[in-house]
C-alpha positions as CSV (number, residue, x, y, z in Angstrom):
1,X,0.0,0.0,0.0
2,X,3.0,1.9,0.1
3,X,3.5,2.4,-3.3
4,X,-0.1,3.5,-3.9
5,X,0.3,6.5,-1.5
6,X,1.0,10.1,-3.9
7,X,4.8,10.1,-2.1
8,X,5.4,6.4,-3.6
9,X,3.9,7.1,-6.7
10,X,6.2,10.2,-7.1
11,X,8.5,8.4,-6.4
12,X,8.3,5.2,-8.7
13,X,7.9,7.4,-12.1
14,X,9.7,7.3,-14.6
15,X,12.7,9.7,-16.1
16,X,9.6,11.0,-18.5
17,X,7.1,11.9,-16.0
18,X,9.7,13.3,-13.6
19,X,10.7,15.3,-16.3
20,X,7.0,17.2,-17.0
21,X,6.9,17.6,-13.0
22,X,9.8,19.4,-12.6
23,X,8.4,21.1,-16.6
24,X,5.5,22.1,-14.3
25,X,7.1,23.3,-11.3
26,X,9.1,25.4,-13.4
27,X,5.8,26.9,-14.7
28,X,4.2,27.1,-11.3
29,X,7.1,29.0,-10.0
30,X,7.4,31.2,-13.2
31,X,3.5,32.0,-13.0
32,X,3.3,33.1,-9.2
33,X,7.0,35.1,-9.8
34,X,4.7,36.8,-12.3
35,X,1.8,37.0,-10.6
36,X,3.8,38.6,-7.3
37,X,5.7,41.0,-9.3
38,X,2.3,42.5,-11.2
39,X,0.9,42.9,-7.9
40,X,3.6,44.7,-6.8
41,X,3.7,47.3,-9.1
42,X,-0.3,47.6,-10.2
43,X,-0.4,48.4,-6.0
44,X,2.3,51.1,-6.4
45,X,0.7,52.3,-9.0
46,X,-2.8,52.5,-7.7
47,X,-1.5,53.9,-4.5
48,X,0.9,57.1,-5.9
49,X,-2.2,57.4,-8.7
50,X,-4.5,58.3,-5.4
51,X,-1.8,60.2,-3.2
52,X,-0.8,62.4,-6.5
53,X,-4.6,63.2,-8.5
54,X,-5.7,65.4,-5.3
55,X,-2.6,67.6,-5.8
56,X,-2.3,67.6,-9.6
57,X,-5.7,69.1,-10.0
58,X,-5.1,71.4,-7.4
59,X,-1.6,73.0,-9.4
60,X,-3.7,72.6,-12.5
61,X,-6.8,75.2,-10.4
62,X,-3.7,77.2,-9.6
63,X,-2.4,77.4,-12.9
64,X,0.8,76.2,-11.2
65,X,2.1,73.6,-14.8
66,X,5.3,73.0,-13.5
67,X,4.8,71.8,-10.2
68,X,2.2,69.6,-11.6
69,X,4.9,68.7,-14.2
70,X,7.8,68.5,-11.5
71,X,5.2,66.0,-9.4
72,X,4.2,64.1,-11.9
73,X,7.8,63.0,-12.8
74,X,8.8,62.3,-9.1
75,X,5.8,59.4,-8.7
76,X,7.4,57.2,-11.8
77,X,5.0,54.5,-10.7
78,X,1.9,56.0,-11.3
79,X,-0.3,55.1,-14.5
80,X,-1.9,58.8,-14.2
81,X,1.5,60.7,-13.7
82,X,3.2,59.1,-16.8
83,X,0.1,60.3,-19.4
84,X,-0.6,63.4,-17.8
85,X,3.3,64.6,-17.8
86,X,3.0,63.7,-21.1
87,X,0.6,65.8,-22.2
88,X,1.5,68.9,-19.8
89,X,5.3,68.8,-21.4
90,X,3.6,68.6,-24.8
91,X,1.2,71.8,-24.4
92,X,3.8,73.7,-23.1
93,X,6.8,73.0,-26.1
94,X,4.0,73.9,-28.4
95,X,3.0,76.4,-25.9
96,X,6.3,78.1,-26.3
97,X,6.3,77.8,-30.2
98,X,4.7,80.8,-31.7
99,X,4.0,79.7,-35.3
100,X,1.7,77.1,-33.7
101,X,-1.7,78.2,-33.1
102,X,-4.2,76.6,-30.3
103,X,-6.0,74.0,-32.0
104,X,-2.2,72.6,-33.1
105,X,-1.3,72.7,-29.3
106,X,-4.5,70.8,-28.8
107,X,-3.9,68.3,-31.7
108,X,0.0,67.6,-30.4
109,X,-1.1,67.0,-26.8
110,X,-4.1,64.6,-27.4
111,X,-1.6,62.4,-29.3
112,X,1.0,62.4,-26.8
113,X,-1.8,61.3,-24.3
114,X,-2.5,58.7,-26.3
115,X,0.8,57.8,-27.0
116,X,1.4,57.8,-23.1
117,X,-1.9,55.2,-22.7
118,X,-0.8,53.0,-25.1
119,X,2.9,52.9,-23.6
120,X,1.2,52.5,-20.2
121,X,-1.1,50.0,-21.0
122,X,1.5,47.8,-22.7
123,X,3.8,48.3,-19.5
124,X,1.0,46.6,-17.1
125,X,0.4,44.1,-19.7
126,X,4.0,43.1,-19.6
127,X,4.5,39.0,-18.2
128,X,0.9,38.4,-18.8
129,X,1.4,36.5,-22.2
130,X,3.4,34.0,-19.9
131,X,0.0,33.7,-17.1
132,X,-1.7,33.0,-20.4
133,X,0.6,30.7,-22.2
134,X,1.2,29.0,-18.4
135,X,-2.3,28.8,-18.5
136,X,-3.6,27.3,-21.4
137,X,-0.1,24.5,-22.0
138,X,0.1,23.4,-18.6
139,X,-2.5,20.6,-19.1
140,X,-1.5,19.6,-22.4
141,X,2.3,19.0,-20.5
142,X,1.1,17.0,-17.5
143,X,-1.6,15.2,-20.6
144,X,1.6,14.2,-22.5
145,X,3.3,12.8,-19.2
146,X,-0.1,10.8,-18.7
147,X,-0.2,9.4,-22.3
148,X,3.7,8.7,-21.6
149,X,2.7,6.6,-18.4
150,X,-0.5,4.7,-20.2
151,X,1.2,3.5,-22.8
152,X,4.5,2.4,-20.4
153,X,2.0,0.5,-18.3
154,X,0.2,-1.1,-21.1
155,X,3.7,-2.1,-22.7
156,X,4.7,-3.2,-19.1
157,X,1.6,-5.5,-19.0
158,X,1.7,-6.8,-23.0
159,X,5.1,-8.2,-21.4
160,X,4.6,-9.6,-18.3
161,X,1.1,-11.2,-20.1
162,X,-0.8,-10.0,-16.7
163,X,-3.8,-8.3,-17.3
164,X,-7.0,-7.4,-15.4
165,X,-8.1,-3.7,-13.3
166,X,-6.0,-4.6,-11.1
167,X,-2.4,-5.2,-12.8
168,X,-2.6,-1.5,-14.3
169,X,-4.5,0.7,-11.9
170,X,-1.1,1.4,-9.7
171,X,0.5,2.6,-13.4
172,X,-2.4,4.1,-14.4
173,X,-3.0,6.1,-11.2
174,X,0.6,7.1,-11.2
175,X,0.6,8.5,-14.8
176,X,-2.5,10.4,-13.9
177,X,-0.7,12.9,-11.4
178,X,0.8,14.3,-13.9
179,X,-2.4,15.5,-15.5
180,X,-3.9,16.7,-12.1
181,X,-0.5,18.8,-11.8
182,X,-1.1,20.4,-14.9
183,X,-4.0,21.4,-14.2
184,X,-3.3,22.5,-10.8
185,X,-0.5,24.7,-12.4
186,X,-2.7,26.0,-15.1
187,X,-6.1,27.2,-13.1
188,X,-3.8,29.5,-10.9
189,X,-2.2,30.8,-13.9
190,X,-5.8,31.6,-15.9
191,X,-7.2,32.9,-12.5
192,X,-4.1,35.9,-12.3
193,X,-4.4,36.5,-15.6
194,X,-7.9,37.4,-15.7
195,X,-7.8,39.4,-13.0
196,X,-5.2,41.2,-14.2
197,X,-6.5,42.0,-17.8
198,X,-9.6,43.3,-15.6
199,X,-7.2,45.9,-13.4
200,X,-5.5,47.2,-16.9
201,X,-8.8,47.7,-18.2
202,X,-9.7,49.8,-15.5
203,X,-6.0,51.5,-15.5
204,X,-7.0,52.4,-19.0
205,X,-10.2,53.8,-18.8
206,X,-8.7,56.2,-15.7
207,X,-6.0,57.3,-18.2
208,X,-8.3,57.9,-21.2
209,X,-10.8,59.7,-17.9
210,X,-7.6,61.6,-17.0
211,X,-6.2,62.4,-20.6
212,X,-10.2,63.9,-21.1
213,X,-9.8,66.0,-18.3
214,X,-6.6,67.6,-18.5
215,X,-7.4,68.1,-22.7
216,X,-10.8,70.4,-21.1
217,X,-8.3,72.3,-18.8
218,X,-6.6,73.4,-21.8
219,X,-10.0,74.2,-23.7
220,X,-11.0,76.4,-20.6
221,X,-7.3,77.6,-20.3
222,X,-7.9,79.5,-23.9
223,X,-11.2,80.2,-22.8
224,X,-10.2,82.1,-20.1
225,X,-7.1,83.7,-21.9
């Protein structure tokens, strides 16, 4: 009975199947290293994005750019800092420029908004390809390292001329851990990454929010002027 508990089994596989485990833990290990590190820096950036909007729309009120500007490039971590520095820096080298009229400054700093979006969106993004590849692979590998086992215990047993339920459940029931590995690998790996497209989602739709916001303080600006 030994060798039917899940430390025997582990330990009577073969050089295939201990090769896709340690496959797996490799892709565990890469997928929480992942996982750890984007929550890292999505919390830094939520958490400078709160401390800093508060005092960038009061300097913007006061018409004070530069310590908005200034601000904005000491919190390097925040999603809202990085498109709104953007655009302030933008608007005020056109600003500066006197063969460019208003509606050019406008025009310039809309795209470096954008420009500043897309940058930020594709820095969150950055690891989740590997959540999803981890994901969606990870049971095919432990699968393989199953199919590997079946057909080295149906081999063993067209050998030995034993047959019956009970001459290949042991190999059967070891070639199977692999799959359940897999899997437990992979639903970790699907659950991070979802939850993590949803936070860039909203991380985008504040700096599209944010990139509106500071394009109307520049329409009232002129309106004002």
């Amino acid at each position: 009975m030994e060798g039917m508990t899940i430390l025997g089994m582990l330990e009577q596989m073969g050089w295939v199947a201990r090769g896709v485990m340690i496959v797996l833990a490799i892709m565990s290990v890469w997928s929480i290293g992942i996982a750890i590190e984007r929550y890292m820096t999505f919390g830094k950036a939520r958490k400078e994005s709160r401390q800093l909007a508060p005092y960038l729309a009061k300097c913007l009120k006061d018409g004070r750019v530069k310590d908005a500007i200034d601000a904005s490039m000491k919190n390097k971590h925040s999603h809202l800092a990085k498109v709104l520095v953007a655009g302030l820096q933008e608007f005020q080298f056109q600003e500066g420029d006197q063969s460019v009229d208003f509606d050019m400054q406008i025009d310039s700093a809309k795209r470096a908004l954008q420009r500043a979006t897309v940058i930020g969106v594709q820095d969150f993004k950055r690891g989740l390809n590997g959540l999803a590849t981890i994901g969606s692979t990870a049971p095919f590998v432990g699968l393989f390292g199953t199919v590997f086992g079946i057909i080295n215990c149906f081999t063993g047993m067209a050998l030995t001329g034993s047959g019956g339920l009970g001459a290949v459940s042991a190999g059967i029931a070891e070639a199977l851990i692999t799959t359940a590995f897999g899997l437990f690998v992979a639903v970790p790996a699907v659950w991070f990454y979802n939850y993590y497209t949803n936070k860039i989602e909203i991380f985008g739709a504040e700096m599209d929010n944010s990139s509106a916001e500071l394009l109307n303080y520049f329409l009232k600006k002129k309106a004002v002027a």
